[in-house]
C-alpha positions as CSV (number, residue, x, y, z in Angstrom):
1,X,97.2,103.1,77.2
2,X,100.8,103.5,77.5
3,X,100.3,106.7,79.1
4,X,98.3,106.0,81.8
5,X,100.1,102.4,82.7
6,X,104.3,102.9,81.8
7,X,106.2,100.1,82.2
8,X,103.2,97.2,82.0
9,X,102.0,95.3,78.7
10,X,99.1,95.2,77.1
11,X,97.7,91.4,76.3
12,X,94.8,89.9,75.0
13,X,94.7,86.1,76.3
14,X,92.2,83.6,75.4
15,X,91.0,81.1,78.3
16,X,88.2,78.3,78.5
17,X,87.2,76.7,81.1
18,X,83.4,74.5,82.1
19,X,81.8,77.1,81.2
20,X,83.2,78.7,78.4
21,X,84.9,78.0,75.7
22,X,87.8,80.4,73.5
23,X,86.9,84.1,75.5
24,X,89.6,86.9,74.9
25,X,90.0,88.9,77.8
26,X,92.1,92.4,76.7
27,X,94.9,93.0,80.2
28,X,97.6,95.2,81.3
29,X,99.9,93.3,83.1
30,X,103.2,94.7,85.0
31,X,105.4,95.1,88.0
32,X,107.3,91.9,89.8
33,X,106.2,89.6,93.1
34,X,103.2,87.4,94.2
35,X,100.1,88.4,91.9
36,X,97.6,90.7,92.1
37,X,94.6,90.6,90.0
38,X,92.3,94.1,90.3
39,X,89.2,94.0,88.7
40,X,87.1,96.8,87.5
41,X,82.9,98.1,87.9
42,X,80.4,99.1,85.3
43,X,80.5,101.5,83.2
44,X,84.4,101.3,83.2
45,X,87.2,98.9,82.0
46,X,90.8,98.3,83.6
47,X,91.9,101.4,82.8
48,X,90.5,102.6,86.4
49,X,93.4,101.2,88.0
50,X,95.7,103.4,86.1
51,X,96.4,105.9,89.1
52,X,97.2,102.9,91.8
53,X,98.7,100.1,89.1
54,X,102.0,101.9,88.8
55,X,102.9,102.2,92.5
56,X,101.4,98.4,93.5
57,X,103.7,97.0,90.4
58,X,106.8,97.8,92.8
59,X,105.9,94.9,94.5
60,X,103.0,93.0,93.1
61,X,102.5,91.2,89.6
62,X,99.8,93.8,88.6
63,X,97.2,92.0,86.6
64,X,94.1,94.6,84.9
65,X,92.0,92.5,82.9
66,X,89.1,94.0,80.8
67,X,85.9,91.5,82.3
68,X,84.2,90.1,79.2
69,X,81.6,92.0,77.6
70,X,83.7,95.2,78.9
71,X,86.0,97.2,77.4
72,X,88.4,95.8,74.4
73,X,87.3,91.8,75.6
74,X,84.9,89.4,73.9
75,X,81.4,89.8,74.2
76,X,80.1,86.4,74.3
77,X,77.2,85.3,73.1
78,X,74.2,84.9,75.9
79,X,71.3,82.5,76.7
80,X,67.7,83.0,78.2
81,X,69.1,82.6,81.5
82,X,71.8,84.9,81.2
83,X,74.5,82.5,81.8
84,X,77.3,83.7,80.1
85,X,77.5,86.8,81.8
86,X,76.9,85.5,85.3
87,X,79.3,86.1,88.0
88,X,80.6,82.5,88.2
89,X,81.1,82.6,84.6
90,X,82.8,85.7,84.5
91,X,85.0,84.3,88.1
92,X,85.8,81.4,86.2
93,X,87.6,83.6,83.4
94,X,89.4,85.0,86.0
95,X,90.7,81.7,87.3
96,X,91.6,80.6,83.8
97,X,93.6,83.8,83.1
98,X,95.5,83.6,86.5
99,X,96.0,79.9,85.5
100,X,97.7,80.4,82.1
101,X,100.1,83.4,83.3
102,X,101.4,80.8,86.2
103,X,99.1,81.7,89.1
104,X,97.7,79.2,91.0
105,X,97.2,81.2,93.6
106,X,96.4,85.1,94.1
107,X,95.4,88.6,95.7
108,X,92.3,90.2,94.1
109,X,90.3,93.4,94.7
110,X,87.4,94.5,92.5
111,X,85.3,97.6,92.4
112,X,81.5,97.4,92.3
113,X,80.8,94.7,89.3
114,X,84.1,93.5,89.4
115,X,83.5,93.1,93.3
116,X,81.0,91.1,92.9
117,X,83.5,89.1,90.3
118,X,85.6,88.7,93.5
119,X,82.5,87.7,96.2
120,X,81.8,84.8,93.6
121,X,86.0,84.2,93.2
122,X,86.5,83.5,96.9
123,X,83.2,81.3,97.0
124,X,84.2,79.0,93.6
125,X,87.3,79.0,94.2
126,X,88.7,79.5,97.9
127,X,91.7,77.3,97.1
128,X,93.5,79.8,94.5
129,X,92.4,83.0,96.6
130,X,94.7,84.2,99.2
131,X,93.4,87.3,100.2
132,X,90.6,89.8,98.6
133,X,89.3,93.5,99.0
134,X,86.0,94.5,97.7
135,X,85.3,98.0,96.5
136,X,82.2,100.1,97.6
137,X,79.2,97.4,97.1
138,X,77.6,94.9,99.8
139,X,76.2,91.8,98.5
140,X,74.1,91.6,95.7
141,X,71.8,89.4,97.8
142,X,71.5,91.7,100.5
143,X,70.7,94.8,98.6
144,X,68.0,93.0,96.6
145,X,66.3,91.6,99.4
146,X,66.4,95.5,101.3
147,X,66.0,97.8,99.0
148,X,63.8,101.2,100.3
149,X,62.7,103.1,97.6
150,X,65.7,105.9,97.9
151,X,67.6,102.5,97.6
152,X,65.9,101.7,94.3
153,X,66.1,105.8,93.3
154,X,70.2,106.0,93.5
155,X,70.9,102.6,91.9
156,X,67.9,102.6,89.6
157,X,70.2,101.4,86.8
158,X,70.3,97.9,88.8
159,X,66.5,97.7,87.9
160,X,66.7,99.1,84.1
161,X,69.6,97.7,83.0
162,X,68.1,94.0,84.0
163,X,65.1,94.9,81.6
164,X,64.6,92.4,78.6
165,X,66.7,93.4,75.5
166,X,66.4,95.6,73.4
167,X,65.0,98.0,76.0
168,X,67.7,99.3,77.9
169,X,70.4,98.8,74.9
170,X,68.0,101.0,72.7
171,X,67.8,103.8,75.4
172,X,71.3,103.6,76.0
173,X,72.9,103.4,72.5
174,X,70.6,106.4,71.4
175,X,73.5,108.6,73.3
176,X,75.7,106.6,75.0
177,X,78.0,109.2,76.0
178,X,75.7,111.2,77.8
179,X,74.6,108.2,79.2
180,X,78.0,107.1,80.6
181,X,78.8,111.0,81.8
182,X,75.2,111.2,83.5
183,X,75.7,107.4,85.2
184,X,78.9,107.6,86.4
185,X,78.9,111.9,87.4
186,X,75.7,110.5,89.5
187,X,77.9,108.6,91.7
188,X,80.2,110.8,93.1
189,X,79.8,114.3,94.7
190,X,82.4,115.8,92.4
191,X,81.2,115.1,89.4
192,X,83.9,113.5,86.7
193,X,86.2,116.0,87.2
194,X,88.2,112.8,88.5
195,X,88.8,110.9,85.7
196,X,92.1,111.5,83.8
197,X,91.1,112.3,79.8
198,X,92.6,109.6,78.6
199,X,90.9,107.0,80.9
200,X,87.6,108.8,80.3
201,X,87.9,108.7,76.4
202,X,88.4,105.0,77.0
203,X,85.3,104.2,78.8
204,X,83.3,106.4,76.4
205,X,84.8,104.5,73.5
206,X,84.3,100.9,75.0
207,X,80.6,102.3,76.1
208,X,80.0,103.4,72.5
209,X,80.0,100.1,71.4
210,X,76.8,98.2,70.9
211,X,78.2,94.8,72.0
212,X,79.3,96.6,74.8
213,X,76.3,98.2,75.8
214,X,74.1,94.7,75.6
215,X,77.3,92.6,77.4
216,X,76.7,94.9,80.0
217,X,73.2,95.0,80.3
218,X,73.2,90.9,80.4
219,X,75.9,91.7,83.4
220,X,72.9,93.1,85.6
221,X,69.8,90.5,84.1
222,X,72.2,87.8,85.2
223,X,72.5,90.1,88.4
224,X,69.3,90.0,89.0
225,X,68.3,86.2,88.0
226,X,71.2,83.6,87.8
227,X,73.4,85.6,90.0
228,X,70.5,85.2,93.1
229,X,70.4,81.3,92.5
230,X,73.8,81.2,92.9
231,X,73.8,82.9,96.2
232,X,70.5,81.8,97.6
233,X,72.6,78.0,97.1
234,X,75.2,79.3,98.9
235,X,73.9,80.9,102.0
236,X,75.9,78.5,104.2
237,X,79.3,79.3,102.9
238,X,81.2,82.5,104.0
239,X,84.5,83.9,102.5
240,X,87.0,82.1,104.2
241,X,89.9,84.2,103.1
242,X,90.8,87.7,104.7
243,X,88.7,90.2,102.9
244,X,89.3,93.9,103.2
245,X,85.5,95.9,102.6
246,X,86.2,99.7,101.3
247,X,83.9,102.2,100.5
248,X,83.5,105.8,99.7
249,X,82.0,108.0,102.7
250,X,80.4,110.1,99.7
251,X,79.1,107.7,97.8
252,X,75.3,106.1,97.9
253,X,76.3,102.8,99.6
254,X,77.5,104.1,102.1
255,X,74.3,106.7,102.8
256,X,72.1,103.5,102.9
257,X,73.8,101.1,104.5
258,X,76.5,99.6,107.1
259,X,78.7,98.3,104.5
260,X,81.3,96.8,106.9
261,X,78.0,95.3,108.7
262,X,76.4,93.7,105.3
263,X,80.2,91.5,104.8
264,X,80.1,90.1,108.5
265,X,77.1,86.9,107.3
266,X,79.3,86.9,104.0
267,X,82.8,86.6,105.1
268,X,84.5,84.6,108.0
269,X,86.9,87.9,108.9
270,X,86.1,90.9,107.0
271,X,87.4,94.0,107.8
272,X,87.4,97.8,106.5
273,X,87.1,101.5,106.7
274,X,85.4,104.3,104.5
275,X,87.7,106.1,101.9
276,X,87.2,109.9,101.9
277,X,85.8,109.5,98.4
278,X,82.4,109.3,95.9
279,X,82.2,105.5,94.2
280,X,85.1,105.8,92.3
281,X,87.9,105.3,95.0
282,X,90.8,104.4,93.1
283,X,90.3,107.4,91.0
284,X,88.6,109.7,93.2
285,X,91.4,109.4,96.0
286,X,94.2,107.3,94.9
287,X,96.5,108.2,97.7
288,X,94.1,106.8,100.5
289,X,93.5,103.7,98.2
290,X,96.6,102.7,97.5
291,X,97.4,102.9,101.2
292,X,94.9,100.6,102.4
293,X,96.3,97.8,99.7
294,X,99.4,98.6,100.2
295,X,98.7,97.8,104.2
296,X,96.4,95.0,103.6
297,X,97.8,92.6,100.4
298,X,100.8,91.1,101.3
299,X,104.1,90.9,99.2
C-alpha cells in the first residue's frame, strides 16, 4: 500500500467503546493539520482514497480506516439482530479511533456504506463532528420506504445481501472475484477501467475472504433491520453540522432520485452538486472530487 499512499503510515489500532469491546480497525494515516477521517463503501476498503489522500494530506491529518468487517480489520462476531455490524456500532469505532489518535473533534466524508457511517456519526455524536460530506447515497430510510421496482433492479444487492446466512455468503464465496468485478463494473458507466491495479487487487483480496464476505453481508441485514430502528427513533433529529451531499451524474442514485432533495428532512444545511462521474467518485474523477473537499472542509 506504500504505492498508492507515499508518505502516510499504515496502523492497525484497537478501540472499545459501549458497544464493543477490543476491535482492530487496519488505517492509513498521513499528512499535517485539523483531522480528516474519509471513510469507504462496499465492496471496497480504504484504499479508494488513494488518488485524493495524497493531495488533502497537504493540509489535513488524513485518516483511512478499513470499517470492521472490511478489508484487513476485525470481523466481529454478530448477533440475531445484527448488532455488531450496525451503523451506530460501526460510528462508534469511528469515534473511538479519532479519540485515541487525539481527536476530539473532526471532518469526515464517507462513500456509500461508509456514508451511511457518517449520517449515523453526525446523529451520535454531533459534538465531535465539525463538518461532513456524504458520497453518492440518500438515506437509507428514504430509499427503503420508496423503492420502484427499477429502484430494487439497480441496487438489488441491498435486498440479497440482507438474506439470512449462509445464502448470500455461499453465492458469493463460490466466485468472489467475479462477484466483486460484476458488482462494482455495474455501477459505473465505464466499467473498472478506473480502479488503479493495485487498489483493485486489494479489494479482490479483502473480498476473497470468507469473514469478509459474511461481515459484509451482516453490514446490509443490519441495513435493513437495526439500522431502520435506529432511524425511525430518530426522525426528529437532523444533521446539525454543515454537510456537503455529492454524487455521480452517471451513477443509479442519481437516475432515481433528487439526491440533494432526499438530505434537506435529514440535515439542518445540506448542500451539493453532481460529480461528472459513475458511483465511484473519488476514483472515477478524482480531480473534481478533490476540488469540492478541498472547497468545502476547512483547514
Amino acid at each position: 500500500m506504500t504505492d498508492l499512499f507515499p508518505g502516510f503510515r499504515e496502523d492497525r489500532i484497537t478501540v472499545s467503546h459501549s458497544l464493543a469491546d477490543n476491535v482492530t480497525l487496519n488505517c492509513r494515516i498521513g499528512g499535517n493539520g485539523p483531522p480528516l477521517l474519509l471513510l469507504h463503501g462496499y465492496p471496497q476498503t480504504g484504499a479508494m482514497w488513494h488518488k485524493i489522500a495524497g493531495p488533502l494530506a497537504r493540509n489535513f491529518t488524513v485518516i483511512c480506516p478499513d470499517l470492521r468487517g472490511y478489508g484487513a480489520s476485525d470481523t466481529p462476531e454478530t448477533d440475531a439482530d445484527h448488532l455488531p455490524y450496525s451503523k451506530r456500532a460501526v460510528a462508534a469505532d469511528m469515534v473511538a479511533l479519532m479519540a485515541q489518535l487525539g481527536h476530539d473533534q473532526f471532518q469526515v466524508a464517507g462513500h456509500d456504506r461508509g456514508g451511511r457511517v457518517t449520517h449515523r456519526l453526525c446523529l451520535d455524536h454531533p459534538d465531535a463532528v465539525i463538518r461532513a460530506a456524504v458520497l453518492d447515497i440518500i438515506p437509507t430510510r428514504t430509499l427503503f420506504k420508496t423503492a420502484t421496482q427499477a429502484v430494487a433492479q439497480a441496487y438489488y444487492h441491498w435486498y440479497f445481501l440482507a438474506q439470512p446466512a449462509p445464502y448470500p455468503e455461499t453465492l458469493i464465496g463460490a466466485d468472489p472475484v467475479y462477484y466483486f468485478r460484476h458488482k462494482a463494473g455495474g455501477l459505473s458507466q465505464s466499467g473498472l477501467s478506473f480502479f488503479d491495479p493495485t487498489a483493485q487487487a486489494e479489494y479482490e483480496a479483502a473480498f476473497s475472504n470468507p469473514a469478509v464476505i459474511h461481515a459484509s453481508c451482516e453490514d446490509y441485514r443490519a441495513g435493513a433491520g437495526i439500522d431502520l430502528i435506529h432511524d425511525e427513533a430518530d426522525l426528529d433529529q437532523k444533521i446539525t453540522c454543515p454537510l456537503l451531499v455529492l454524487w455521480g451524474a452517471k451513477a443509479p442514485m442519481h437516475t432515481h432520485y433528487d439526491v440533494l432533495e432526499t438530505w434537506r428532512d435529514r440535515a439542518v444545511v445540506p448542500e451539493g452538486h453532481a460529480i461528472e462521474s459513475g458511483h465511484f467518485l473519488a476514483e472515477e474523477n478524482p480531480t473534481d472530487t478533490l476540488a469540492a473537499f478541498e472547497k468545502f472542509f476547512k483547514c
